[in-house]
C-alpha atoms as one frame of an Amber mdcrd trajectory, in Angstrom:
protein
  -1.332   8.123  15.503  -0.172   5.067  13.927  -1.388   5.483  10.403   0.332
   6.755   7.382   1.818  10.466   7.908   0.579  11.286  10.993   3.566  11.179
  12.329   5.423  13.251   9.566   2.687  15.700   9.565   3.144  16.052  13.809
   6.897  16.797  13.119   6.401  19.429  10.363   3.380  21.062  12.553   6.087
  20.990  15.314   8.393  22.755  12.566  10.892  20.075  13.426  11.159  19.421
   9.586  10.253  20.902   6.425   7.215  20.411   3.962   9.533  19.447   1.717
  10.891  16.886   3.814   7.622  15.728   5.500   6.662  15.082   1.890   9.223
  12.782   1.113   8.886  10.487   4.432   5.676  10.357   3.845   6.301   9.073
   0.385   8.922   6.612   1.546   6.719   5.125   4.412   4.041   4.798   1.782
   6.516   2.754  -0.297   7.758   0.587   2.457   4.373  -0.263   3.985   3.291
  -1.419   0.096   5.933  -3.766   0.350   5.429  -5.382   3.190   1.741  -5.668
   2.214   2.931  -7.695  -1.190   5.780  -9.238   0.721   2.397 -10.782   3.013
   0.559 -11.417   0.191   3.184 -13.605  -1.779   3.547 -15.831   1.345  -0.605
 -16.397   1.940  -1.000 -18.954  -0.160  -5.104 -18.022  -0.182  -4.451 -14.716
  -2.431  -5.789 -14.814  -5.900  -4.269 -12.378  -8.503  -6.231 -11.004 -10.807
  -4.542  -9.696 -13.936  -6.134  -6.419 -15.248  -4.541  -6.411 -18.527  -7.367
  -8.992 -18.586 -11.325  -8.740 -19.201 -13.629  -8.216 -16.780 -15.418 -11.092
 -17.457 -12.065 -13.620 -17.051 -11.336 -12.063 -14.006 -14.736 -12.528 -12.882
 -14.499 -16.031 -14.096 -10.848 -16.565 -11.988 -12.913 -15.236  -8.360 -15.774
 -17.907  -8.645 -13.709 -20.843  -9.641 -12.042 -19.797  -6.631 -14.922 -19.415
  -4.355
């Protein structure tokens, strides 16, 4: 029951809040658990960016000098 809008989906089934409103916690949660994911990220110093504005093949070529 930990995962992402199980919680908000208990408390509209419960009619303790609207759909409306389940909605937008759900959204929000969403939000904040994104940024603590790339807050994480930015401190591992092991995680490699890739840039998809780039080819496939340079971002292929950034993962094996890597590896």
């Amino acid at each position: 029951m930990q995962a992402l809008g199980y919680k908000e989906t208990k408390e509209y089934l419960d009619e303790e809040i609207s759909k409306d409103e389940m909605i937008e916690k759900i959204k929000m949660e969403t939000r904040r658990y994104a940024k603590r994911q790339l807050t994480w990220f930015r401190k591992n110093e092991n995680t490699t960016w890739l840039n998809m504005e780039k080819s496939q093949d340079e971002n292929i070529n950034i993962i094996i000098e890597k590896i």
